[in-house]
ZAMARGU-4260 file (C-alpha; in steps of 0.2 Angstrom, whole numbers, plus 5000, padded with zeros to 4 digits):
<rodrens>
0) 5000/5000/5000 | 5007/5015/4995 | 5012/5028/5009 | 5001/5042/5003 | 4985/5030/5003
5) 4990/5025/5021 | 4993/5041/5027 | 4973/5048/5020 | 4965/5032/5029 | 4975/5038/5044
10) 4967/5055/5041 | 4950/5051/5039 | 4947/5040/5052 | 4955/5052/5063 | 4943/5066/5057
15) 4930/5054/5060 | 4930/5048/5076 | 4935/5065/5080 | 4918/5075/5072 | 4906/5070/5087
20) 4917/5082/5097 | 4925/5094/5085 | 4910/5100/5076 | 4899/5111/5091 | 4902/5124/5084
25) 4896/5121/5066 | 4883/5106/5061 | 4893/5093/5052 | 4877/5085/5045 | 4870/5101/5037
30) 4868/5099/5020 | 4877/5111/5008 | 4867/5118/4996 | 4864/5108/4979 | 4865/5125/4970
35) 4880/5132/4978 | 4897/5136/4970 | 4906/5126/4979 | 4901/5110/4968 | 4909/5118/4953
40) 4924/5125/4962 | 4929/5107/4971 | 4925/5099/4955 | 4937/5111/4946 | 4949/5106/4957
45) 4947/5087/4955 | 4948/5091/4935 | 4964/5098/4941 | 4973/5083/4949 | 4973/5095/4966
50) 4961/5083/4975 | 4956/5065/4972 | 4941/5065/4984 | 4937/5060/5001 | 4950/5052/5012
55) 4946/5034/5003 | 4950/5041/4989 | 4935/5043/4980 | 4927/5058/4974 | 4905/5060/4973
60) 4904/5069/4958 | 4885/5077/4960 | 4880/5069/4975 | 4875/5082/4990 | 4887/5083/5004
65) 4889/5090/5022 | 4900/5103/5026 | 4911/5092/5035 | 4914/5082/5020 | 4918/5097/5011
70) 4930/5103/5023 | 4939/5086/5022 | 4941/5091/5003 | 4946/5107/5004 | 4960/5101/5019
75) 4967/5088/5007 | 4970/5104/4995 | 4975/5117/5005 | 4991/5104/5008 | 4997/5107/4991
80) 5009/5117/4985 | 5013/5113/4968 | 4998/5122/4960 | 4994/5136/4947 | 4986/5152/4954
85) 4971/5149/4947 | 4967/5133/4957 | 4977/5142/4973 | 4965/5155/4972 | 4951/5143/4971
90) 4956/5133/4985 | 4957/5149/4998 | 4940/5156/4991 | 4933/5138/4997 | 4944/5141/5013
95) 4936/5155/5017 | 4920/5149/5015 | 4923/5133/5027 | 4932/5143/5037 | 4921/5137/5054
100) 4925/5119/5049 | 4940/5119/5044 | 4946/5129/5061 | 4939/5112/5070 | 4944/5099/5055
105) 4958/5105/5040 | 4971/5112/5053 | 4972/5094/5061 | 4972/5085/5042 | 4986/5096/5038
110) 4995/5093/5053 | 4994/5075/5051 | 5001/5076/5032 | 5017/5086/5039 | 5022/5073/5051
115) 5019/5060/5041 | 5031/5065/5029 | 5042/5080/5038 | 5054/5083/5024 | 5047/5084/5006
120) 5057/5086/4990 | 5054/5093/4973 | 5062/5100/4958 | 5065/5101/4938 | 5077/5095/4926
125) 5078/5108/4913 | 5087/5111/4896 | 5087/5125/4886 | 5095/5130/4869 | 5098/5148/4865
130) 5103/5158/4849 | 5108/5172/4847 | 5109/5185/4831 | 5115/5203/4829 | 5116/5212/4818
135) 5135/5209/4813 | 5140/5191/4816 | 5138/5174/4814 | 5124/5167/4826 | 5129/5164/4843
140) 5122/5146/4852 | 5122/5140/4870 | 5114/5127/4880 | 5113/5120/4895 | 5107/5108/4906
145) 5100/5111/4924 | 5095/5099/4938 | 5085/5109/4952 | 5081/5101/4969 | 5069/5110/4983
150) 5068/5100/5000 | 5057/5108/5012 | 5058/5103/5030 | 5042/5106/5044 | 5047/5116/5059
155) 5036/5106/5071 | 5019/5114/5073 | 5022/5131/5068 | 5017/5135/5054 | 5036/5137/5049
160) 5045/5126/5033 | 5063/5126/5029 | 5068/5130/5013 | 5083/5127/4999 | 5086/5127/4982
165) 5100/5117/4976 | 5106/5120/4958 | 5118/5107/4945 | 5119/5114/4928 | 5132/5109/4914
170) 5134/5117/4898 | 5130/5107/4883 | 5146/5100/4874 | 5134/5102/4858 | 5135/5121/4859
175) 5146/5131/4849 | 5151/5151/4853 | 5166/5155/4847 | 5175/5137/4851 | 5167/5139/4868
180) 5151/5139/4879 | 5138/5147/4892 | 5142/5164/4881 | 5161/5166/4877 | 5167/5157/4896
185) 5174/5140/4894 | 5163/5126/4895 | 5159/5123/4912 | 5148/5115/4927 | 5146/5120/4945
190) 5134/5115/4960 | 5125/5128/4971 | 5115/5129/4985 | 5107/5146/4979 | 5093/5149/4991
195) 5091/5146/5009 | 5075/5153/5021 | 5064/5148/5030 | 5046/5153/5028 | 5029/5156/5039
200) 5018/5167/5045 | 5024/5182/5054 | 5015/5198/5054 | 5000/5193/5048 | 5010/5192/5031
205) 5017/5176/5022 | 5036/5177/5027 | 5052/5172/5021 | 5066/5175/5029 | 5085/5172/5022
210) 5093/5170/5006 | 5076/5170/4996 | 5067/5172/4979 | 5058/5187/4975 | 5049/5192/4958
215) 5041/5210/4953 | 5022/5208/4949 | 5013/5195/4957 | 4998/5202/4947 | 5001/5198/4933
220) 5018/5189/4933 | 5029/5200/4921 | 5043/5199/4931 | 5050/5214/4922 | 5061/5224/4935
225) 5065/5207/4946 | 5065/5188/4946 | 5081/5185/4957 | 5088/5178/4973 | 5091/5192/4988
230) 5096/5191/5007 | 5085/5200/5018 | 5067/5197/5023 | 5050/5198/5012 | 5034/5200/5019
235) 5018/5197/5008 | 4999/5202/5015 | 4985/5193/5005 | 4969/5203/5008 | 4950/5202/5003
240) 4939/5187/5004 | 4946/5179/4990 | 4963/5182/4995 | 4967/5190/4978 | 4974/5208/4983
245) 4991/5209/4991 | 5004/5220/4998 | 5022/5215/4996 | 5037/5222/5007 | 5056/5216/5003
250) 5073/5220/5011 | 5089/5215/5008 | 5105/5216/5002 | 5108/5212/4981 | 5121/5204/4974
255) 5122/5204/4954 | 5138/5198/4952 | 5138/5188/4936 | 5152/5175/4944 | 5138/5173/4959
260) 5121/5170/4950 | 5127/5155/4941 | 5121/5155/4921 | 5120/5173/4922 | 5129/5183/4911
265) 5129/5203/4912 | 5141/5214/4909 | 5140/5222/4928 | 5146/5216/4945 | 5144/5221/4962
270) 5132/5221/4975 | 5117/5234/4982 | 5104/5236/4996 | 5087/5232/4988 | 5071/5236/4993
275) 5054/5235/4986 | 5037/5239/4990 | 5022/5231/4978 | 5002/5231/4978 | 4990/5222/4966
280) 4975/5214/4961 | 4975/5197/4953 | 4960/5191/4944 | 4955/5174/4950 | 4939/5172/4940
285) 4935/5172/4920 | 4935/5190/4919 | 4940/5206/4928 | 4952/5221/4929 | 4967/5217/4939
290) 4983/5232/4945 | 4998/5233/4952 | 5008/5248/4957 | 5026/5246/4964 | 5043/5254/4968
295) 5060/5245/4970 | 5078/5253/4973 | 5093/5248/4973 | 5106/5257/4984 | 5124/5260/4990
300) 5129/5250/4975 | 5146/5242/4978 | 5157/5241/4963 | 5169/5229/4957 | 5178/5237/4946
305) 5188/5219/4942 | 5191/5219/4924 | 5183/5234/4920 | 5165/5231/4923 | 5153/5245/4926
310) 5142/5250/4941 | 5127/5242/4937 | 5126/5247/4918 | 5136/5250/4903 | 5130/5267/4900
315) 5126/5272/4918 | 5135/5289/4923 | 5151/5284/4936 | 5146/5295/4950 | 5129/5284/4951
320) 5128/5272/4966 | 5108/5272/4968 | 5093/5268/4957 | 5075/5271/4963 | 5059/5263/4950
325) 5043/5266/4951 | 5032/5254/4942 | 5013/5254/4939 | 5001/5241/4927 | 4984/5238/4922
330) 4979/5223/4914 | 4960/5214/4907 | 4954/5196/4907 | 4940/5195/4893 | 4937/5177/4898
335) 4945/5160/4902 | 4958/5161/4889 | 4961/5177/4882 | 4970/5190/4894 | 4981/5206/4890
340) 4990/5220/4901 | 5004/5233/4901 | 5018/5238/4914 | 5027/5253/4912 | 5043/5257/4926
345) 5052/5274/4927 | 5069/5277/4934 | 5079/5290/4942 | 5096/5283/4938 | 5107/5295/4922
350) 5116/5291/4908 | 5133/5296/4908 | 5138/5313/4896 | 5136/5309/4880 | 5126/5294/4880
355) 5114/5295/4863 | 5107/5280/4864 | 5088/5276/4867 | 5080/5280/4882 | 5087/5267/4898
360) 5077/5276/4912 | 5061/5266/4906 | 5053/5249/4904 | 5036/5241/4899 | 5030/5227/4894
365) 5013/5224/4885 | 5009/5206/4883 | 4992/5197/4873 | 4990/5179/4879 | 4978/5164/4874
370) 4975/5151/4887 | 4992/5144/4897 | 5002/5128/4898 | 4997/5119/4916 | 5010/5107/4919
375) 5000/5095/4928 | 4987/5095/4914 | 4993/5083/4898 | 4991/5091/4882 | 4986/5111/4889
380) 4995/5125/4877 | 4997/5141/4878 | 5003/5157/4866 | 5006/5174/4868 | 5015/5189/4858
385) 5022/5206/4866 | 5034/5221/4865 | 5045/5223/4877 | 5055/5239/4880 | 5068/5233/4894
390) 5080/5246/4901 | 5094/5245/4908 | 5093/5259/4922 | 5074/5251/4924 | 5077/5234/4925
395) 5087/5225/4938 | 5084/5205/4933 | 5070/5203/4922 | 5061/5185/4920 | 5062/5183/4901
400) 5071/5171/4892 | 5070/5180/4875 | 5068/5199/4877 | 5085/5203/4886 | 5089/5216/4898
405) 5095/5233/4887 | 5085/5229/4872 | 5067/5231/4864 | 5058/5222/4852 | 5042/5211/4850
410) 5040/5192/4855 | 5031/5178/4851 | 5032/5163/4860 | 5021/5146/4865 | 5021/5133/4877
415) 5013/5115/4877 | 5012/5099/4893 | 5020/5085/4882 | 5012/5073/4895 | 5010/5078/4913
420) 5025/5086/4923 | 5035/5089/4905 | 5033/5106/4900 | 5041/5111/4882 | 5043/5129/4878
425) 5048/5139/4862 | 5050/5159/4861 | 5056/5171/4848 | 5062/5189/4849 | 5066/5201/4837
430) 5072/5218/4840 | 5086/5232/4844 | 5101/5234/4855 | 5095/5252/4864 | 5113/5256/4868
435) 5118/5254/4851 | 5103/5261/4842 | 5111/5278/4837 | 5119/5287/4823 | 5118/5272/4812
440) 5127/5261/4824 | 5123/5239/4820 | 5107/5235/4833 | 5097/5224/4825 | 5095/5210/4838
445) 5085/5193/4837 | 5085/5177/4849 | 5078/5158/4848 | 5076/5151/4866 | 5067/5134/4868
450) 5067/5124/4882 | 5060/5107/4889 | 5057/5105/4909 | 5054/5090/4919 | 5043/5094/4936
455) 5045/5081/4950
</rodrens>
């Protein structure tokens, strides 16, 4: 018998024998309503693989239930952690509804699933191909493989988990630059344990604490000004009854030393205090009209002036050691599967005397997109296209695999689930070099990326 079927009859006769005296507060036998939206929600999820059922294992399709046997289902999900934002979102809506059972019922199923596995582990194998084209010159290729592993341990009762991220990659022999790999370095392969935190709740705010992840625009996922690793602390507040509005709060200390991010390349190196400070809206349902409004800064930057590398840009002027961003965005679900918004960021930071290049103080991203890859669901797609204007004084790590950091230029790009946990991803840009784009100057940029990731 498989440890996880064990572990859910464990659960349910626990909750069992336990209703008679857990359930004063709220009737365990009362009916939820035939009509209510709850049916369609759990059964959404069921579609989704993020429940299977009742702790046997079997799921009632139409049949009425109690709110107790709803809470046991909506327990079982709140345990997950692999899921999209859609079905996350879901999943707390239905949390809130059952909030009176679950406070009885769903803390002590999830309680039961941490101790019986205290350490859980997942992760990706990952390769990716790029090609690159300017102007003047040959194409350019890299690729390289990646294995990721992300143990989380449970701190007790607390509510707290321990986090890491270790990293293996190795550039693919296959890949030809110049007689060499991973951008003009020699080939090369390196291990990493890249991030390190632990994470609960602390001031009413989801809260991580360490060497952590952090990513601009959780509203609409852009990622354009960040989607790096910092030390410090971030706090992120979900509010409303759907839990779909959030305030976002991160402290730190930066580094963007190409050396020390490993498969980065940038043309920069040293270290800054960062700080950020984000609000949004994410649509949960088929339609609505989601925000998000942020500022990020970057501050006593620390130079390395080790071969020659600049302050945190090419074109940035020398006496420049901080960069303040402010970021705002609006974005329009129509439906299910059609969804389009814009970011624009603006920075204070200044070129150096002379510079006649495009604009570097600015960014924004406008992105179209038609239904979306789920990696748990065989056979989803997804596409999109969108013009990105990424610069360099705006932009601290962006997201994207294609559009690259100092250059602007539209991008098509789509991704499809092969079978369930393999995820295959192709993406195109086309564009210009802003720092070269002036008095005739070569610009003219283009980029393959695809990719094909392995989720365990």
């Amino acid at each position: 018998m498989k440890k996880r079927t064990l572990v859910s009859m464990i659960t349910g006769a626990l909750v069992i024998g336990a209703a008679s005296t857990t359930f004063a507060a709220a009737n365990p036998f009362s009916d939820v309503p035939a009509d209510s939206w709850a049916y369609d929600a759990v059964s959404k999820l069921a579609s989704d693989g993020v429940v299977n059922g009742f702790p046997d294992g079997t799921y009632k399709g139409q049949q009425t239930m109690t709110r107790y046997e709803m809470a046991q289902i909506i327990a079982k999900a709140m345990t997950k952690t692999d899921i999209d934002k859609a079905d996350k979102a879901l999943v707390d809506k239905l949390a809130a509804e059952f909030s009176e059972e679950l406070d009885n019922l769903g803390v002590r199923v999830a309680d039961l699933e941490k101790k019986s596995d205290n350490v859980k582990w997942g992760g990706e194998l990952k390769y990716y191909y790029a090609g690159d084209k300017a102007q003047s010159g040959d194409r350019t290729n890299d690729s390289q493989y990646e294995f990721r592993l992300e143990p989380k341990a449970f701190i007790g009762d607390s509510g707290w988990t321990a986090n890491a991220r270790i990293r293996y990659y190795s550039n693919s022999a296959s890949a030809n630059n110049g007689g060499s790999t991973n951008n003009g370095k020699s080939d090369k392969s390196d291990t990493v344990v890249d991030r390190i935190y632990v994470e609960g709740p602390l001031f009413g705010a989801d809260t991580k604490l360490g060497k952590l992840d952090t990513y601009s625009d959780d509203a609409f996922g852009s990622g354009m000004i960040m989607d790096d690793n910092v030390s410090g602390a971030q706090f992120n507040w979900k509010l409303g009854k759907n839990k779909d509005t959030y305030v976002k709060a991160v402290i730190g200390r930066y580094d963007f030393d190409s050396d020390a991010n490993i498969g980065r390349t940038t043309a920069y190196d040293g270290t800054g205090d960062y700080a950020s400070f984000e609000v949004g809206h994410a649509v949960t349902g088929d339609r609505g009209l989601g925000y998000v409004a942020g500022y990020y800064s970057l501050r006593n930057i620390n130079r390395d002036n080790d071969g020659g590398k600049a302050l945190f840009s090419d074109y940035q002027k020398a006496s420049g050691e901080n960069t303040n961003i402010w970021s705002a965005g609006l974005g329009y679900k129509f439906n299910k599967d059609f969804n389009i918004y814009g970011v624009y960021a603006k920075s204070n930071l200044d070129a150096y005397s002379g510079y006649e290049g495009d604009d570097q103080d600015k960014a924004y991203d406008i992105t179209l997109s038609y239904k979306g890859a789920d990696a748990s669901k065989a056979g989803s797609w997804g596409l999109y296209t969108a013009y990105r204007y990424l610069g360099e004084f705006a932009t601290f790590a962006p997201t994207y695999d294609a559009a690259q950091r100092g250059y602007k230029g539209w991008e098509v790009g789509g991704q499809w689930t092969v079978a369930q946990n393999i995820l295959a991803s192709l993406r195109y840009f086309k564009g210009k070099n802003l720092g070269e784009d002036v008095s005739g100057q070569d610009a003219d940029f283009n980029r393959i990326y695809g990719s094909v990731e392995f989720f365990f």
